[in-house]
C-alpha positions in Angstrom: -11.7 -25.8 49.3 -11.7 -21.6 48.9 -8.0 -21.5 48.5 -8.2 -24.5 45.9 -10.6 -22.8 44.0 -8.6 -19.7 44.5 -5.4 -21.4 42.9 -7.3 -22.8 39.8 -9.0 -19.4 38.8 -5.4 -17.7 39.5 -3.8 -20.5 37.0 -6.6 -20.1 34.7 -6.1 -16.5 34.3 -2.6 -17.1 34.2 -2.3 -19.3 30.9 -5.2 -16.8 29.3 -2.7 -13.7 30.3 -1.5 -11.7 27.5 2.5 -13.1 27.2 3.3 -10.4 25.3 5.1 -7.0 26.0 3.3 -4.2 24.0 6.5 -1.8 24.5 9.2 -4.4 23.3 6.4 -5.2 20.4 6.5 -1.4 19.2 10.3 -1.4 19.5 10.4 -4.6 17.0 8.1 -2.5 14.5 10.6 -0.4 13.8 13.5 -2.7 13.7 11.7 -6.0 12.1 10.7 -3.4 9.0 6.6 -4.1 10.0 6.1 -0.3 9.5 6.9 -0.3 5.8 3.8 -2.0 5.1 1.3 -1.8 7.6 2.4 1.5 9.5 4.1 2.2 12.9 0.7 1.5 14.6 -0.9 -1.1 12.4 -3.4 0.7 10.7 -1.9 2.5 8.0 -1.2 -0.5 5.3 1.2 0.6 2.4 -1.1 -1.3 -0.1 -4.5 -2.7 -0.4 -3.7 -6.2 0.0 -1.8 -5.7 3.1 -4.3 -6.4 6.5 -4.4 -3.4 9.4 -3.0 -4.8 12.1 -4.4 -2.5 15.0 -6.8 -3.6 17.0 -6.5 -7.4 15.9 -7.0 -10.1 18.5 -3.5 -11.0 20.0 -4.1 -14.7 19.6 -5.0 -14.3 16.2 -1.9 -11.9 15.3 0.2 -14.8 17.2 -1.4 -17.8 15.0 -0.9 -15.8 11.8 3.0 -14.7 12.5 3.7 -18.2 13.8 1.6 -19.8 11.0 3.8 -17.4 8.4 7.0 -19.0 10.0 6.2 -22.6 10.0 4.7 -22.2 6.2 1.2 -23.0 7.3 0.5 -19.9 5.4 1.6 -18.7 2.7 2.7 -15.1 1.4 6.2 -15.0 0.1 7.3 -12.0 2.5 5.3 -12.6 5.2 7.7 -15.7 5.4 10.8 -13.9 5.1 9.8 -11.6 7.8 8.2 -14.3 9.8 11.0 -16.4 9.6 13.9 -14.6 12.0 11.3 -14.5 14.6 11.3 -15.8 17.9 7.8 -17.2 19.9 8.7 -14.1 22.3 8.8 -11.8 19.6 6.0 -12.8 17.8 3.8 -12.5 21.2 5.2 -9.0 21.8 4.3 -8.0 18.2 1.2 -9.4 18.7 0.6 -7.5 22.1 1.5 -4.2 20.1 -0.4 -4.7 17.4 -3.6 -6.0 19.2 -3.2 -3.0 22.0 -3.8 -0.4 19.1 -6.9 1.6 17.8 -8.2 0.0 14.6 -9.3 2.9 12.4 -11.5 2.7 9.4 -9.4 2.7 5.9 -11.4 5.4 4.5 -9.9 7.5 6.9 -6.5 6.4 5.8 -5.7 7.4 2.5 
């Protein structure tokens, strides 16, 4: 009974596991163009209508990028970007993103 209780907290943990790989996330940044407008770390948007980043729930990064790609949302280059990526690519963004320190925008600009 201990070692089936065992398994099902081990699974459980598992599935709630961040997928994500921060380092390949941070790699993407700079490569996927995500700096330009929200910073290298997330928390330096380019304009006021673009959202920090750092600090952000992974699983809400993930729905958002995802939602972006399959048009559930809608921001004309949010798609664009959205588009070329791949579910392992969105979860590593999303681990980079979420792993950073959210800093206040008054600080920022």
């Amino acid at each position: 009974m201990i070692r089936v209780l065992f398994a099902v907290a081990a699974l459980t943990l598992a599935l709630h596991a961040q997928a994500g790989n921060a380092e390949k996330g941070k790699e993407l940044v700079k490569s996927k163009a995500c700096a330009a407008c929200h910073g290298e770390l997330g928390d330096k948007p380019s304009a006021p209508d673009q959202p920090v980043l750092a600090g952000q729930y992974n699983d809400y990064l993930v729905r958002a990028l995802t939602d972006y790609k399959d048009g559930r949302r809608t921001n004309a280059i949010m798609k664009g970007m959205a588009a070329s990526l791949s579910k392992q690519e969105i979860e590593d963004l999303a681990a980079w993103f979420s792993s950073q320190k959210a800093t206040s925008l008054h600080n920022q600009r």
